[in-house]
TORKOL-4160 file (C-alpha; in steps of 0.2 Angstrom, whole numbers, padded with zeros to 4 digits, m for minus):
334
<pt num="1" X="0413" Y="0376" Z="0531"/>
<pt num="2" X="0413" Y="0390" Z="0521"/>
<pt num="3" X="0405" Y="0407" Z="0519"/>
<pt num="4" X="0406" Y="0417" Z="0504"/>
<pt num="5" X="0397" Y="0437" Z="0501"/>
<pt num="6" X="0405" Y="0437" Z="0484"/>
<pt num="7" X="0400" Y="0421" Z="0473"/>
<pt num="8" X="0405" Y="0426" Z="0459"/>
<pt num="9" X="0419" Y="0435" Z="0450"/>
<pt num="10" X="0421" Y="0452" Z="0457"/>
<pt num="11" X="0415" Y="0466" Z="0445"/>
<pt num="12" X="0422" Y="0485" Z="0446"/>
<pt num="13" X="0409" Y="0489" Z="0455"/>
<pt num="14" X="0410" Y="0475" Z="0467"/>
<pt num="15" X="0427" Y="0480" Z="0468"/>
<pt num="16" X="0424" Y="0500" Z="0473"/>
<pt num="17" X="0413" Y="0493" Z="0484"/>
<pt num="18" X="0424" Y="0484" Z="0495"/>
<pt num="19" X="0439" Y="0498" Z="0494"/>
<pt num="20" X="0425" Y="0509" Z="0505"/>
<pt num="21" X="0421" Y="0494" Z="0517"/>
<pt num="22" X="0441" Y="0493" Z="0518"/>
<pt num="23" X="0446" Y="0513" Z="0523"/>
<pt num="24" X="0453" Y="0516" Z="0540"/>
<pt num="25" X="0456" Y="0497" Z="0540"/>
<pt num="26" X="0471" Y="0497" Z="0527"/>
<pt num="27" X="0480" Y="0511" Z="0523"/>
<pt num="28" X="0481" Y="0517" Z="0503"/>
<pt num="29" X="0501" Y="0513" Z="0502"/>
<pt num="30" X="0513" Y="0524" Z="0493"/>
<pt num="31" X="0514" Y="0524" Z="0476"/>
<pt num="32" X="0533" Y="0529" Z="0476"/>
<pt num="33" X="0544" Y="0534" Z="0461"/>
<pt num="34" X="0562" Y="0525" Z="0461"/>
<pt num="35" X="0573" Y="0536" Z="0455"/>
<pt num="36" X="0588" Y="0523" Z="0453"/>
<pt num="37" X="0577" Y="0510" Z="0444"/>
<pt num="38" X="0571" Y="0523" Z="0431"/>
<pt num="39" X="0589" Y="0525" Z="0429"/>
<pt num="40" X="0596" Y="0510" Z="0427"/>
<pt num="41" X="0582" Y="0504" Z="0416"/>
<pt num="42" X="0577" Y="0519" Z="0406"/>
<pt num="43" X="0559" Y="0519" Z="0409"/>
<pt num="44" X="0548" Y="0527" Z="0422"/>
<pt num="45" X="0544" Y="0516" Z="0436"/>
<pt num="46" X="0538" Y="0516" Z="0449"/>
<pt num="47" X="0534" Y="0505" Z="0467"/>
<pt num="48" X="0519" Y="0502" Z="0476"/>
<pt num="49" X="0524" Y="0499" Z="0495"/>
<pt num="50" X="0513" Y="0485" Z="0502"/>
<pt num="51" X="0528" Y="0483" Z="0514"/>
<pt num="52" X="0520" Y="0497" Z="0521"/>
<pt num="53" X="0506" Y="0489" Z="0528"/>
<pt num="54" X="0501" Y="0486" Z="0546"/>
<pt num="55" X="0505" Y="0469" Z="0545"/>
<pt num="56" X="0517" Y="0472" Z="0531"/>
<pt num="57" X="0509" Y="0466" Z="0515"/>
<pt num="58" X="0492" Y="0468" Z="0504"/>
<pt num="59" X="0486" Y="0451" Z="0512"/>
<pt num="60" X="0476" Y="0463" Z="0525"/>
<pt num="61" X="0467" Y="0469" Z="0513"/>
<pt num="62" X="0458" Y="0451" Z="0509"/>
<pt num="63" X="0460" Y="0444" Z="0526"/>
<pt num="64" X="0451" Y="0459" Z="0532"/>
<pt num="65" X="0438" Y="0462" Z="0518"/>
<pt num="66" X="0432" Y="0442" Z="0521"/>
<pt num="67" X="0431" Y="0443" Z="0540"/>
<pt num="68" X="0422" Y="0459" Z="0542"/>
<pt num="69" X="0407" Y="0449" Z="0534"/>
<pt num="70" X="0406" Y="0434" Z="0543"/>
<pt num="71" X="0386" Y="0435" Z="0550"/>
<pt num="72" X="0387" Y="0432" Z="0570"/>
<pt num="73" X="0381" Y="0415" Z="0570"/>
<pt num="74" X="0399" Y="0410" Z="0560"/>
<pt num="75" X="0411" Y="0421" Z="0570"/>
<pt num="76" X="0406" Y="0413" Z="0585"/>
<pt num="77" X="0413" Y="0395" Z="0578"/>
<pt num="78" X="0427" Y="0403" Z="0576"/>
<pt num="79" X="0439" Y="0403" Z="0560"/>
<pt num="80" X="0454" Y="0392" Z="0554"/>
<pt num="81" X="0468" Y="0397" Z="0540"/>
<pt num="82" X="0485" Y="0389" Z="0533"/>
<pt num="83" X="0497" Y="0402" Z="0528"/>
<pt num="84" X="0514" Y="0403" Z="0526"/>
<pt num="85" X="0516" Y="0422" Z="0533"/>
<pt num="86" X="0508" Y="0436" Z="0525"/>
<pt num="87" X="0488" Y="0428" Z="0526"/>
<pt num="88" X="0491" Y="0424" Z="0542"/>
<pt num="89" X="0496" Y="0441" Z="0548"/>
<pt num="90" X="0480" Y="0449" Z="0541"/>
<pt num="91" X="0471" Y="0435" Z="0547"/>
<pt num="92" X="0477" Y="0437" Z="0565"/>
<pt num="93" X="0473" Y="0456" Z="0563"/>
<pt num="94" X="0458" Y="0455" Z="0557"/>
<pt num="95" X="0452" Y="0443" Z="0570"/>
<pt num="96" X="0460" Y="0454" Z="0584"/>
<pt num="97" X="0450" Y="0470" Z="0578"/>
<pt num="98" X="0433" Y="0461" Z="0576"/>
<pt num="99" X="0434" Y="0450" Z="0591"/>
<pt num="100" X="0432" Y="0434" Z="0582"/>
<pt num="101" X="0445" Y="0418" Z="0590"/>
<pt num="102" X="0453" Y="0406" Z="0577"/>
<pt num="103" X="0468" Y="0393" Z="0575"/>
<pt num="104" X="0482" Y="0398" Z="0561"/>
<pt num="105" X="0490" Y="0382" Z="0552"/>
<pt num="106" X="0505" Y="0386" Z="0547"/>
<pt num="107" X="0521" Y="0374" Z="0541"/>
<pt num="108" X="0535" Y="0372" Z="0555"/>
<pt num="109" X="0548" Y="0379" Z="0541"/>
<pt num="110" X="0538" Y="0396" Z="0543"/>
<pt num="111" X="0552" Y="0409" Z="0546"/>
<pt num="112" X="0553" Y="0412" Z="0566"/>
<pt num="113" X="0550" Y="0431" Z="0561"/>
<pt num="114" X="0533" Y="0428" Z="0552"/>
<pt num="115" X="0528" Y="0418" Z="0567"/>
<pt num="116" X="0531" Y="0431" Z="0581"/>
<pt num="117" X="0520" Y="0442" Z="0570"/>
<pt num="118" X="0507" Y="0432" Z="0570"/>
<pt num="119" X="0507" Y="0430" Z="0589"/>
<pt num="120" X="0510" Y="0449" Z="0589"/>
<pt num="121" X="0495" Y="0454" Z="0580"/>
<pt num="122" X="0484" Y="0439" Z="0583"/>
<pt num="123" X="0486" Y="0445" Z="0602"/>
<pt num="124" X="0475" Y="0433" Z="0613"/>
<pt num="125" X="0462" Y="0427" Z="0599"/>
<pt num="126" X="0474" Y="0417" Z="0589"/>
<pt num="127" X="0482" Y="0400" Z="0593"/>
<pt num="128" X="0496" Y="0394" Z="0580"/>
<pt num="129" X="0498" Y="0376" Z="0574"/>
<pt num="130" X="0513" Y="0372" Z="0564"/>
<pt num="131" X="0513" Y="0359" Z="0554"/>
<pt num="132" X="0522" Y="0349" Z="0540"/>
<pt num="133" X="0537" Y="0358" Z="0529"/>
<pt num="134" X="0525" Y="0366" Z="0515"/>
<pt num="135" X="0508" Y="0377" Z="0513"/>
<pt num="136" X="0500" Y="0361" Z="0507"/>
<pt num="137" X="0501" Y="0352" Z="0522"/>
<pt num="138" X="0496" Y="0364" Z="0533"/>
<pt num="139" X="0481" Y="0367" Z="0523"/>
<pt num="140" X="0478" Y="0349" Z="0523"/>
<pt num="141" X="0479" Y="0350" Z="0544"/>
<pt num="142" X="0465" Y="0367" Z="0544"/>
<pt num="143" X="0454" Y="0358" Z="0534"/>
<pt num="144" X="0454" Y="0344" Z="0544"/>
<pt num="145" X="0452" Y="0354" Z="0561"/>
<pt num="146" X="0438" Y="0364" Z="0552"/>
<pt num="147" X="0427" Y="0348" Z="0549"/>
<pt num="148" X="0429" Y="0342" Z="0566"/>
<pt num="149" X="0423" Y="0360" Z="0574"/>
<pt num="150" X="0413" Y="0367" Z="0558"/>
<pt num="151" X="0424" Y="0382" Z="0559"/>
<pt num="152" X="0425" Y="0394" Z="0543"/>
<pt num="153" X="0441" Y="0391" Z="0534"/>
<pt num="154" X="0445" Y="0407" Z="0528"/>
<pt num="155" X="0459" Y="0404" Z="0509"/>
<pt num="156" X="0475" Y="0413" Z="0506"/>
<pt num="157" X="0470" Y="0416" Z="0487"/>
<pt num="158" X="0457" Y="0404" Z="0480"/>
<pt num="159" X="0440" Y="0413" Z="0486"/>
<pt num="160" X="0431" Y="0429" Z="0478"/>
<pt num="161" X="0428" Y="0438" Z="0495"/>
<pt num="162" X="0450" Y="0437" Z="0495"/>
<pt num="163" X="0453" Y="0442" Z="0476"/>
<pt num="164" X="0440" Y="0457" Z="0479"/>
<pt num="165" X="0450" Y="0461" Z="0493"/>
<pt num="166" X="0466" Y="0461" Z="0484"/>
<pt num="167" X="0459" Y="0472" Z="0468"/>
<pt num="168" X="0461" Y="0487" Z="0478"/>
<pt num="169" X="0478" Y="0487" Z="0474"/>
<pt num="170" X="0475" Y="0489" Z="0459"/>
<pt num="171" X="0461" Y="0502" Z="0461"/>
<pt num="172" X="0471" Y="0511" Z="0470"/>
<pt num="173" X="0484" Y="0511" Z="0458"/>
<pt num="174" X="0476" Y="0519" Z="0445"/>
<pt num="175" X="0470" Y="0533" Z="0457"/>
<pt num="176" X="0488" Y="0537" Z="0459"/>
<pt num="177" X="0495" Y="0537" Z="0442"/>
<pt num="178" X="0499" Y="0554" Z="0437"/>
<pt num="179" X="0500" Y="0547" Z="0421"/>
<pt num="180" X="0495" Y="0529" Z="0406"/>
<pt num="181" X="0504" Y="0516" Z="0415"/>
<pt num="182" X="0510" Y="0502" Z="0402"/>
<pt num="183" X="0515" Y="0487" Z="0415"/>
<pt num="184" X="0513" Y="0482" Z="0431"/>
<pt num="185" X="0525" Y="0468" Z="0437"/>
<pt num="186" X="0519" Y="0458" Z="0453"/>
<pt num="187" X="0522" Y="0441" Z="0461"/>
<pt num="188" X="0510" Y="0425" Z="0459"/>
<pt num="189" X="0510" Y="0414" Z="0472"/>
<pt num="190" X="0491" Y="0407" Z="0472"/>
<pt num="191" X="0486" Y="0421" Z="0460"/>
<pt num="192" X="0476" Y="0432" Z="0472"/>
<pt num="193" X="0485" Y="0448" Z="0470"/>
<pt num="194" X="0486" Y="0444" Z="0451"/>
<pt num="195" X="0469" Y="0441" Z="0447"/>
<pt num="196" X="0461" Y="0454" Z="0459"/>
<pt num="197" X="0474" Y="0464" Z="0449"/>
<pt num="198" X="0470" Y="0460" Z="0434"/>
<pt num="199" X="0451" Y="0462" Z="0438"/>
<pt num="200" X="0451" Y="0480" Z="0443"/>
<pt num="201" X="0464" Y="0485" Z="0431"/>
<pt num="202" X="0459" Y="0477" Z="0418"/>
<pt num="203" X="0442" Y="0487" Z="0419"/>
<pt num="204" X="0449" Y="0504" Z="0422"/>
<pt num="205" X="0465" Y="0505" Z="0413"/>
<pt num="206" X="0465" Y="0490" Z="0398"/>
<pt num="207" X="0479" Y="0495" Z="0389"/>
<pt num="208" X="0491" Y="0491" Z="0406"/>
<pt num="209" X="0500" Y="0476" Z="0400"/>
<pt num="210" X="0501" Y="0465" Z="0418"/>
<pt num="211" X="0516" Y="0454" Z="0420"/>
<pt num="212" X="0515" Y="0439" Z="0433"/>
<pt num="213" X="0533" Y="0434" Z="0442"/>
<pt num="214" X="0536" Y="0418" Z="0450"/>
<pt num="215" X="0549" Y="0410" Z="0457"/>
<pt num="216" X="0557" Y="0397" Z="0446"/>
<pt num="217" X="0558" Y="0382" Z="0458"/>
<pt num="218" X="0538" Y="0386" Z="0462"/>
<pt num="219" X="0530" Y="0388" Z="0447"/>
<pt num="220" X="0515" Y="0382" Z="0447"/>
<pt num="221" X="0503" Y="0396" Z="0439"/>
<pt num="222" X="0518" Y="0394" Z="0423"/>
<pt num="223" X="0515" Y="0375" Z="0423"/>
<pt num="224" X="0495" Y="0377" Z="0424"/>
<pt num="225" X="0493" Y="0393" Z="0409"/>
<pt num="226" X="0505" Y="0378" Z="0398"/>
<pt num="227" X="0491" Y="0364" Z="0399"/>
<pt num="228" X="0475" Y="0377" Z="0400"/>
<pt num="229" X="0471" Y="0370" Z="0418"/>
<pt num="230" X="0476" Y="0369" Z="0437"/>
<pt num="231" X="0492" Y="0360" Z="0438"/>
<pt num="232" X="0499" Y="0354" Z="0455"/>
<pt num="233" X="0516" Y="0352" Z="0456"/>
<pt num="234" X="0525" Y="0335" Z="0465"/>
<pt num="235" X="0539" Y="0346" Z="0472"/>
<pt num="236" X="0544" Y="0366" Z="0476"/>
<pt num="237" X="0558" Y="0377" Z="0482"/>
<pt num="238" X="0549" Y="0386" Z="0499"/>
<pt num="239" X="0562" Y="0399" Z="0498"/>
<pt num="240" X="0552" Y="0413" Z="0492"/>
<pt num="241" X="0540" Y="0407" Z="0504"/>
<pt num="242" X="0529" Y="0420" Z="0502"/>
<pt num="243" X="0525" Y="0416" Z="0484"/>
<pt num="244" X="0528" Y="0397" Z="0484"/>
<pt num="245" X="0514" Y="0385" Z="0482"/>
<pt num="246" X="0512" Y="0369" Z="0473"/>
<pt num="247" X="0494" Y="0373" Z="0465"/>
<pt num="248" X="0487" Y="0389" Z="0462"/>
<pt num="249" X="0469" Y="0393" Z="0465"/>
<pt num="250" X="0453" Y="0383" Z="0455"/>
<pt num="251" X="0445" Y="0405" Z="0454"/>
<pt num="252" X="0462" Y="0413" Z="0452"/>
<pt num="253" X="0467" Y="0401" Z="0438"/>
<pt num="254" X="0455" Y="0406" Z="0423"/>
<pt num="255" X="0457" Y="0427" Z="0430"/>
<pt num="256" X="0475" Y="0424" Z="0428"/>
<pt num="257" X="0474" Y="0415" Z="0411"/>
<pt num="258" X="0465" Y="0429" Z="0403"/>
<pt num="259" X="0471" Y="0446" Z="0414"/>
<pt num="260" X="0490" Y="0442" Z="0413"/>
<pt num="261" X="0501" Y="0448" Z="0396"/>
<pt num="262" X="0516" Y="0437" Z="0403"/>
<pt num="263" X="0523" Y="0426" Z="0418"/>
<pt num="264" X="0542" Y="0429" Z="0419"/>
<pt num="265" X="0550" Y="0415" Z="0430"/>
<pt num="266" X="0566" Y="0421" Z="0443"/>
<pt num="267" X="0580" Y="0412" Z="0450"/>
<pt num="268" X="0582" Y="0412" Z="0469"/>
<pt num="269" X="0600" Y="0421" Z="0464"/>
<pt num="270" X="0593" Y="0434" Z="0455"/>
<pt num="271" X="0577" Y="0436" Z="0468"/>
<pt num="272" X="0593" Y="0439" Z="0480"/>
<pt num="273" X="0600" Y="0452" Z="0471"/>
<pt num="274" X="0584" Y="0462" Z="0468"/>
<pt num="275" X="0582" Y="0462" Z="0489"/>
<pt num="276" X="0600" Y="0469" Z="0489"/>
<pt num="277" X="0599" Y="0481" Z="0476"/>
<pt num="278" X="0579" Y="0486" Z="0486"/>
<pt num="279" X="0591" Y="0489" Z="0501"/>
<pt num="280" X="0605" Y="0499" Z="0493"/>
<pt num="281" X="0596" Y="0510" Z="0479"/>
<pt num="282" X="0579" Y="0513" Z="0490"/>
<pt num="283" X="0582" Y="0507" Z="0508"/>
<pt num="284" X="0571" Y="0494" Z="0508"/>
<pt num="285" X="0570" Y="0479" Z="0518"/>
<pt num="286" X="0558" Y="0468" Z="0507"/>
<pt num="287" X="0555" Y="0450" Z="0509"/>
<pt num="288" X="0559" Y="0439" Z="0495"/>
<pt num="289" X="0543" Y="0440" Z="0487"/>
<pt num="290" X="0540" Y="0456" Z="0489"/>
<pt num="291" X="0557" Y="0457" Z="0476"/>
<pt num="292" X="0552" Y="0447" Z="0463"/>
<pt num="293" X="0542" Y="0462" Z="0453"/>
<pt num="294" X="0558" Y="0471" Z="0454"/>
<pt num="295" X="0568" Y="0457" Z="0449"/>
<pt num="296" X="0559" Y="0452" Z="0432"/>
<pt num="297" X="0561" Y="0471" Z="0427"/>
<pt num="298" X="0578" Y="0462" Z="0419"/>
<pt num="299" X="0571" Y="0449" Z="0409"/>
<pt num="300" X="0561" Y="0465" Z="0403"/>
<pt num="301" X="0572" Y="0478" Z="0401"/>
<pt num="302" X="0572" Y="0481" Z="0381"/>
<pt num="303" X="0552" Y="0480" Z="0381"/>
<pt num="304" X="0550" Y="0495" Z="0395"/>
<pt num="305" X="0563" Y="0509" Z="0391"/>
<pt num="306" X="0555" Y="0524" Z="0389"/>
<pt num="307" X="0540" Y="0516" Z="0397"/>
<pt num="308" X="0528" Y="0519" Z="0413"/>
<pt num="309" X="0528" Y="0504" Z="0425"/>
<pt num="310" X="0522" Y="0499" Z="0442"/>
<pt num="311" X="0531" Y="0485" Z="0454"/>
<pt num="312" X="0520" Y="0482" Z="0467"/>
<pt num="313" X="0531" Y="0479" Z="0483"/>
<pt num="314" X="0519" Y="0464" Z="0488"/>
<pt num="315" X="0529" Y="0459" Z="0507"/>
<pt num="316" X="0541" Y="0464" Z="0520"/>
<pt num="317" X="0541" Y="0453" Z="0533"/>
<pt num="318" X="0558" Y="0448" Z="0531"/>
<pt num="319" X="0571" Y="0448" Z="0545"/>
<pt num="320" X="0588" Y="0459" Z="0543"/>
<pt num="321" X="0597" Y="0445" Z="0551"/>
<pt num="322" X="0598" Y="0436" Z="0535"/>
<pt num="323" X="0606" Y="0447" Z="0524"/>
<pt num="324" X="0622" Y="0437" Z="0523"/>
<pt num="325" X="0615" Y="0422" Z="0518"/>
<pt num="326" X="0603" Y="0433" Z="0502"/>
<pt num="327" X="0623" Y="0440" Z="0499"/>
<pt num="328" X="0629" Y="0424" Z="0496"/>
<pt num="329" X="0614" Y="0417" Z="0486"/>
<pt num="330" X="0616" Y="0432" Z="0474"/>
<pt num="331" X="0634" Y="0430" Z="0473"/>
<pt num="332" X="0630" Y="0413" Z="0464"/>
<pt num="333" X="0628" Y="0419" Z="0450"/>
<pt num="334" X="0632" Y="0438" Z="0449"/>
């Protein structure tokens, strides 16, 4: 089943709207100048720390946004999502703060880490079902589950309630720019950041030139803008798991194809590096996702000297643990 309060695509004002309905739920992150990265690539940039999050990444805003409009009669049915981490955090959240019970598919490859979180803030109104090695297959499994029970499936990206939700990034950006901002660099995984994004800047500041970043063994937003439509693709690397899916969202898509200037595509080597550098230049621990806006600032490095830019810091739900093993993947080619 599904409930939507948004059913169409969020408008600016739809957008401020739920920005109010979303204060003392999630926190208006830092919008940080970087020093070392102006530095290093002659330009002013800037990063926008949705590793700062309660649950560590923008998903809460979505996740939060969707659930605190579920009328009574469907909260009492109970919810079901599939998520690889970050949705299933803000989901488990979200369900804790508003009383509502629900089950969380999530693949059996999920990173241990992101699991214990979402027991951690799920508290007693979450149960976990892990399932199959990718997103798809848990999504397959919540689905399933939802028509047996006629839960409310609440989606990781492909829903207007979730893209209105993530658009306060965006909004939130621009009220914290001292100044024009030229580009803003930030991960696609099922292009809810991105089209929420692209929505509320694209309204309030057009001239920001917004530059999608996926990982190049997940590509699946590049291999849908190169035929005009929703591609699915047969096979993908999960290792940026939190931006790694095999078809992005049927509503994100067509925001996506007109919002976003560019798509830049990132090895895992050099997503890697960008985590290390995060770490060393700015002590932050970000996940791999939450690197790849910092990452594609290379392929871009002639087009933004002397330019204002935004990287939004999308996740941080990575464990420290396996920093030897992002060492020896950026080594690969460094």
């Amino acid at each position: 089943m599904e409930f939507n309060k948004l059913t169409h695509v969020p408008s600016l004002s739809d957008i401020k709207q739920v920005a109010k309905e979303l204060q003392g739920i999630v926190q208006q992150s830092p919008l940080e100048f970087s020093k070392p990265l102006s530095e290093r690539f002659g330009a002013r940039i800037f990063v926008k720390r949705e590793d700062l999050q309660r649950v560590r990444s923008y998903k809460i805003r979505g996740a939060y946004y969707k659930l605190s409009n579920l009328p009574m009669e469907y909260r009492a049915k109970g919810i079901v999502a599939a998520s690889a981490g970050n949705h299933a955090q803000g989901v488990a959240f979200a369900c804790a703060q508003l009383g509502i019970h629900g089950y969380i598919f999530m693949p059996a490859t999920t990173p241990l880490q992101k699991v214990e979180a979402v027991r951690f803030f799920g508290q007693d109104f979450i149960r976990i079902k892990l399932v199959g090695q990718t997103y798809d297959a848990a999504f397959a499994a919540a689905q399933k589950l939802c028509a047996q029970q006629g839960s409310i499936f609440i989606p990781p990206f492909d829903d207007y309630d979730i893209i209105a939700g993530q658009a306060t990034v965006g909004l939130e950006i621009f009220e914290q720019m001292p100044e024009p901002l030229d580009y803003v660099f930030l991960a696609i995984g099922g292009g809810g950041l991105a089209a929420g994004t692209s929505l509320s800047l694209g309204a309030l500041s057009p001239q920001t030139k917004i530059i999608g970043v996926e990982p190049e063994a997940a590509a699946s937003m590049t291999a849908s803008l190169a035929v005009g439509h929703v591609e699915e693709l047969s096979m993908i690397d999960k290792f940026v798991d939190g931006a790694s899916v095999k078809r992005v969202g049927d509503k994100t898509f067509p925001i996506c194809a007109r919002g976003l200037e560019d798509v830049v595509l990132i090895s895992k080597s050099d997503v890697c590096q960008a985590m290390l550098d995060l770490y060393a230049l700015d002590a932050m621990i970000v996940e791999p996702a939450g690197a790849l806006s910092v990452a594609a600032l290379h392929p871009y490095a002639e087009k933004i000297k002397g330019k204002t830019v935004v990287c939004i810091i999308s996740g941080g739900n990575f464990d420290p643990k396996r920093f030897p093993e992002i060492k020896e993947a950026a080594a690969k080619t460094h």
